[in-house]
MIGUSE-853337 format. One record per residue (C-alpha): residue in three letters; z, x, y. Coordinates in steps of 0.05 Angstrom, whole numbers, padded with zeros to 5 digits, always signed. Example, Ala and Ser with C-alpha at 12.3 -4.5 7.8 and 13.67 -1.06 7.14 Angstrom:
2
ALA+00156+00246-00090 SER+00143+00273-00021 
This chain:
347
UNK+00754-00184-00207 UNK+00760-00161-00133 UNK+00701-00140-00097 UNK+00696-00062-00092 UNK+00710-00028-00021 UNK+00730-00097+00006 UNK+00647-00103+00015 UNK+00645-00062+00066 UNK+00576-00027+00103 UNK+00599+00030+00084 UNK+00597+00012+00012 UNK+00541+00046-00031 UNK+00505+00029-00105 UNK+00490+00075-00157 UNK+00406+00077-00166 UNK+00403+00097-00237 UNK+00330+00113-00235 UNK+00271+00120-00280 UNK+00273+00194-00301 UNK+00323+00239-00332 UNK+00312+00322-00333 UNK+00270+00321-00402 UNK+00207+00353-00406 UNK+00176+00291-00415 UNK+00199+00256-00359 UNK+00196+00319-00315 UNK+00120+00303-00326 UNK+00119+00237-00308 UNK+00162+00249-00250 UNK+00105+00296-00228 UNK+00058+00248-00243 UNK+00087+00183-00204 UNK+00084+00242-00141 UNK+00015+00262-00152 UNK+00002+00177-00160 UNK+00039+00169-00101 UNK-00006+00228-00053 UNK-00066+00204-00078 UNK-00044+00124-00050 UNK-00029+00157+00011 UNK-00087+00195+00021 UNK-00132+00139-00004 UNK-00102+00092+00040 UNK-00100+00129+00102 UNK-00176+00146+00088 UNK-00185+00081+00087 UNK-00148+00060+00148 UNK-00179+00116+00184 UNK-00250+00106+00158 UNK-00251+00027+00179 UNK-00230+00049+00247 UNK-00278+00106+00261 UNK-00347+00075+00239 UNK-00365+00014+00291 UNK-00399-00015+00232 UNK-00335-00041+00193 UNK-00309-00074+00247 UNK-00322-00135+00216 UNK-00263-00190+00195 UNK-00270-00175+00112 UNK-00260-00103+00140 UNK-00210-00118+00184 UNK-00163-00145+00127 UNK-00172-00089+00083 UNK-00152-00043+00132 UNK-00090-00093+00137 UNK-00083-00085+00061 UNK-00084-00018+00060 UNK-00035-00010+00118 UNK+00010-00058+00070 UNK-00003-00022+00005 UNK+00017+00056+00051 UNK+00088+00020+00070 UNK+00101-00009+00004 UNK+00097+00055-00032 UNK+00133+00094+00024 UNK+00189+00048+00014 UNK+00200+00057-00054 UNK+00175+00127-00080 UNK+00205+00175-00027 UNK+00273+00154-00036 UNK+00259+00158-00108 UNK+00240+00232-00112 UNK+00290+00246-00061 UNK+00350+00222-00116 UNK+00325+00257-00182 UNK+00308+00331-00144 UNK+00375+00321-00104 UNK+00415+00299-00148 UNK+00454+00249-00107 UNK+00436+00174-00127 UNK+00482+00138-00075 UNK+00451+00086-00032 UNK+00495+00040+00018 UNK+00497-00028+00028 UNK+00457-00024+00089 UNK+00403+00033+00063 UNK+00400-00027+00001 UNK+00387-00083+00044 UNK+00340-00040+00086 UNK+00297-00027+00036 UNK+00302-00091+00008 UNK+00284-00123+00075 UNK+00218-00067+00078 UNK+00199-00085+00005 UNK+00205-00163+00000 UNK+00163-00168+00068 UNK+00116-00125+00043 UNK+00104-00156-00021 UNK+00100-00224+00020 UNK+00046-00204+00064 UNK+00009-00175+00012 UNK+00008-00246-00024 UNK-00008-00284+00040 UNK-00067-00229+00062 UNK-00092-00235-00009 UNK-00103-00312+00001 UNK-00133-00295+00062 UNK-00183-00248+00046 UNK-00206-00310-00017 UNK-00217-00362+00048 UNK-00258-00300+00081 UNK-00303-00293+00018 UNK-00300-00370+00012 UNK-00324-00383+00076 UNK-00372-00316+00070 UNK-00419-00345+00009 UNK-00414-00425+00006 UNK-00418-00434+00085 UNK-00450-00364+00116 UNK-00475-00400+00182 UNK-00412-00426+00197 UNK-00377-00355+00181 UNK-00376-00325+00258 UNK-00341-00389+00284 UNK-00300-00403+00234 UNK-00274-00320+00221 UNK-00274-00299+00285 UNK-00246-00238+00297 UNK-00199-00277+00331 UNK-00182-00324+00280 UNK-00175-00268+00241 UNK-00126-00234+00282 UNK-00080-00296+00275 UNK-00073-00309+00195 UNK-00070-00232+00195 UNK-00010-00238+00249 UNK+00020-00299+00207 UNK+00016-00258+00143 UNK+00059-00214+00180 UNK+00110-00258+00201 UNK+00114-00300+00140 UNK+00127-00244+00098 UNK+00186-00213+00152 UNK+00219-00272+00143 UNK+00225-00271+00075 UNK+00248-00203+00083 UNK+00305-00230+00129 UNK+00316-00277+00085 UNK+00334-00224+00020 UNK+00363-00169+00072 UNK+00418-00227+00106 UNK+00440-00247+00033 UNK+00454-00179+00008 UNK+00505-00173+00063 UNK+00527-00243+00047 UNK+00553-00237-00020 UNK+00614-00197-00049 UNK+00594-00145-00105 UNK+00655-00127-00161 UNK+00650-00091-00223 UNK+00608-00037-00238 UNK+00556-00005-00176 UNK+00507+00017-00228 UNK+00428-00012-00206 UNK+00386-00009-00270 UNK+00331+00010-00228 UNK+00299+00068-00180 UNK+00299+00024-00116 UNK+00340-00033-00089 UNK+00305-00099-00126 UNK+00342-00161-00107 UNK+00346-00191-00174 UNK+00376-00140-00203 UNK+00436-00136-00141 UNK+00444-00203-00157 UNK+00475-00195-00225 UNK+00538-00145-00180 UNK+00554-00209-00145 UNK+00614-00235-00148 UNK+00594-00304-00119 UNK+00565-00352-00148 UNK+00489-00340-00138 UNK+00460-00415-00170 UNK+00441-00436-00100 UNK+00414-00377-00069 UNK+00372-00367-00137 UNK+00338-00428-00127 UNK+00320-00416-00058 UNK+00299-00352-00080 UNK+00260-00388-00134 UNK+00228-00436-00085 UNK+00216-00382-00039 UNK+00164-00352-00103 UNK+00130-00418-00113 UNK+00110-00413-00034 UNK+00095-00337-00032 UNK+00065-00330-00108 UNK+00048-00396-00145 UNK+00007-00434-00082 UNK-00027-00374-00061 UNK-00054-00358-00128 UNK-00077-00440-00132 UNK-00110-00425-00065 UNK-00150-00360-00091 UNK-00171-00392-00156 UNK-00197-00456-00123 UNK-00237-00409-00067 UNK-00262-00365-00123 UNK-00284-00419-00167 UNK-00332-00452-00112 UNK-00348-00383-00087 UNK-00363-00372-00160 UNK-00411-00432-00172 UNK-00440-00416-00098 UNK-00470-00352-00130 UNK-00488-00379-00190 UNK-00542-00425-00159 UNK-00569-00364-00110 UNK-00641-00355-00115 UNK-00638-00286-00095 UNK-00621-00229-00140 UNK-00594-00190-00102 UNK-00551-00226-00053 UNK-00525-00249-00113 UNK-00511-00179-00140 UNK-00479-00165-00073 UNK-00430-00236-00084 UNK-00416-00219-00138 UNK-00397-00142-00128 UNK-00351-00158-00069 UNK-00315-00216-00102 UNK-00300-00187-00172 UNK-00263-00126-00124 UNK-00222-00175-00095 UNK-00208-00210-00160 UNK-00190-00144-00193 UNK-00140-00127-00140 UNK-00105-00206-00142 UNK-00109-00206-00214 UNK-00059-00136-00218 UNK-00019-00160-00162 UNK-00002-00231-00181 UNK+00003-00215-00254 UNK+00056-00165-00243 UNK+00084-00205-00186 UNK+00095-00265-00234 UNK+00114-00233-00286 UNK+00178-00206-00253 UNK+00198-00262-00200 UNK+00179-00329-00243 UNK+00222-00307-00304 UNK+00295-00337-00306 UNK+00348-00293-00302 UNK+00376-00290-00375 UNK+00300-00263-00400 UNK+00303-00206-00356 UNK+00301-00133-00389 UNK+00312-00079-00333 UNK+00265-00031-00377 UNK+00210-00090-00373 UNK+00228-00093-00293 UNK+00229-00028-00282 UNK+00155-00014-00317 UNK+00131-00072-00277 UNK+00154-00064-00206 UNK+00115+00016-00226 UNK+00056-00018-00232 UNK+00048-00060-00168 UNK+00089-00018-00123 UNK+00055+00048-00137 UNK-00003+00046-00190 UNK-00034-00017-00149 UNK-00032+00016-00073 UNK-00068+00069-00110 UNK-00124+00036-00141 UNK-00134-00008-00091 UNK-00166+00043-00033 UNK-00210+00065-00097 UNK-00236-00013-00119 UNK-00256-00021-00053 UNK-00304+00034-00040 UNK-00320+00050-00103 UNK-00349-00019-00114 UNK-00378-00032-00041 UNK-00439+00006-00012 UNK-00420+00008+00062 UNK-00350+00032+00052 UNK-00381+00086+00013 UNK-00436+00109+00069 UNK-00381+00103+00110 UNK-00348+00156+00076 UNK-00411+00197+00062 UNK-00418+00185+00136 UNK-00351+00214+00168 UNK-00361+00266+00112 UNK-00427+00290+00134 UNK-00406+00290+00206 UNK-00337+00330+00192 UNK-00386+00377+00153 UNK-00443+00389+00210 UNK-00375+00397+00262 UNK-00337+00456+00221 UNK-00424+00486+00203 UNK-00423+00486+00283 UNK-00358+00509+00293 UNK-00372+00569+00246 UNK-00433+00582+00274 UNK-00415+00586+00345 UNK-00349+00627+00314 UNK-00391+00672+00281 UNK-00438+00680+00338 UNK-00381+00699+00392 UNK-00346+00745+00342 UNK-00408+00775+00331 UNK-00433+00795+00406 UNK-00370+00804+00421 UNK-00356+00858+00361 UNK-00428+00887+00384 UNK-00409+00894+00456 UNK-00342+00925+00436 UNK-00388+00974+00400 UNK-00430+00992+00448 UNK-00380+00995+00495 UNK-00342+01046+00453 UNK-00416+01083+00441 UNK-00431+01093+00527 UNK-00350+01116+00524 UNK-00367+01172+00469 UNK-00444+01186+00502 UNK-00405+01193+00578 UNK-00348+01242+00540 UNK-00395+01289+00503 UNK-00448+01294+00570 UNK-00386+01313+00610 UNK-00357+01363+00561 UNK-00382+01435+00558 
């Protein structure tokens, strides 16, 4: 079968989507945007808050502000384009729009697994050997896993983005999903993909598999750490900081290995589409939420800015009122010496 458009840049895929124009899934199309403004918002709160209060500036802090940054590009990438397609109409995306977004999304999704493993050796390092914690996570040292998340997960990104322009697609254009996945452009080629699958393969046992070995073995000592605390409530505190994290890796690598371990003949689209829902856009939303819902000085923080925001716009409409008001009352008495200067000078 001969590859369609000669495989040109100029070439496009059909994104069939998630949503038709039912009342039902008008709904949940209104819901996945409402999901999607409330990740941003949380997210961006988040961002903003660990930069405002002096207080956070610590390395644990540091790398959530890193996840959240992550978690506010992943769900841009996806959802926008998304909404854009089902209120427009138009569905097209081209080759190079695909293997943009697939370049966006696969890095993403990289760093995310490599900050996650990260943030265990932080807790790790936080609860079985707290002395040792300023030297060995610096802010420095932080800087640089945070920088090598980063550039681990770009070059997996490369790595998906260079082979979607190396193959030749035939047959239908039709993507069984409601953003560019790799897997699923995979099945359009008209190459023979046996090699590049098993790199791609590989390429999940380095980003998924030994990452989640790392977190389990750091949780498990950081585990039996606070089970042999004396104190109550630094052990509370463990304990309330680590199950956050471990509720976050827990959604993320489940989904994560659900979709990308699987071989290619036990794939459902439905099942990938429900999936890639959950960690691209459900997770960046509940993540902002797990954090400072479950940890006391991300919620004075907030309570912080909040109160400070408040006691600025009390001022502002204090002084507002106060100007407004003198200057009403001097307009008035202004106007009453005009009237009293007419009526004396009239006869």
């Amino acid at each position: 079968m001969m590859a369609w458009e000669n495989q040109t840049f100029d070439s496009e895929f059909i994104l069939l989507g998630i949503f038709d124009h039912s009342p039902t899934h008008i709904f949940l199309f209104s819901l996945i945007l409402g999901i999607f403004t409330v990740a941003l918002m949380g997210n961006t709160t988040m961002i903003f808050l660990i930069y405002l209060d002096t207080q956070l500036h610590t390395p644990m802090y540091f790398l959530l502000s890193q996840l959240s940054l992550m978690d506010l590009m992943l769900i841009c990438t996806t959802v926008p384009k998304m909404a854009f397609n089902y209120l427009s109409g138009r569905t097209a995306i081209s080759v190079t729009g695909c293997a943009t977004q697939i370049f966006f999304y696969a890095s993403l999704l990289s760093c995310e697994c490599y900050l996650l493993t990260v943030m265990a050796y932080d807790r790790y390092v936080a609860v079985c050997h707290p002395l040792r914690y300023p030297s060995l996570m610096s802010l420095r040292i932080c800087g640089l896993m945070v920088a090598f998340s980063w550039i681990l997960g770009s070059s997996d990104g490369v790595i998906d983005a260079a082979a979607t322009f190396s193959f030749s697609y035939c047959g239908s254009r039709e993507i069984a999903h409601f953003f560019c996945n790799f897997p699923s452009l995979l099945s359009h080629a008209c190459n023979d993909t046996s090699t590049f699958e098993m790199v791609l393969f590989i390429c999940c046992i380095v980003m998924i598999v030994i990452p989640v070995v790392i977190i389990i073995v750091s949780y498990t000592r950081v585990l039996l750490a606070v089970i042999r605390m004396g104190s109550g409530e630094g052990r509370h505190k463990a304990f309330t900081t680590c199950s956050s994290h471990l509720m976050v890796v827990g959604m993320y690598y489940g989904t994560a290995l659900f979709v990308y371990i699987r071989p290619t003949s036990d794939r459902s689209p439905t099942q990938d589409k429900m999936a890639s829902i959950f960690y691209t856009i459900l997770t960046p939303m509940l993540n902002p939420f797990i954090y400072s819902l479950r940890n006391k000085e991300a919620t004075r923080a907030f309570m912080k800015v909040c109160l400070e925001s408040k006691f600025c716009n009390c001022l502002y409409s204090l002084f507002s009122a106060k100007y407004f008001s003198s200057k009403k009352s001097g307009n008035e008495n202004s106007m009453e010496h005009s009237f009293t200067l007419t009526h004396m000078g009239s006869p």
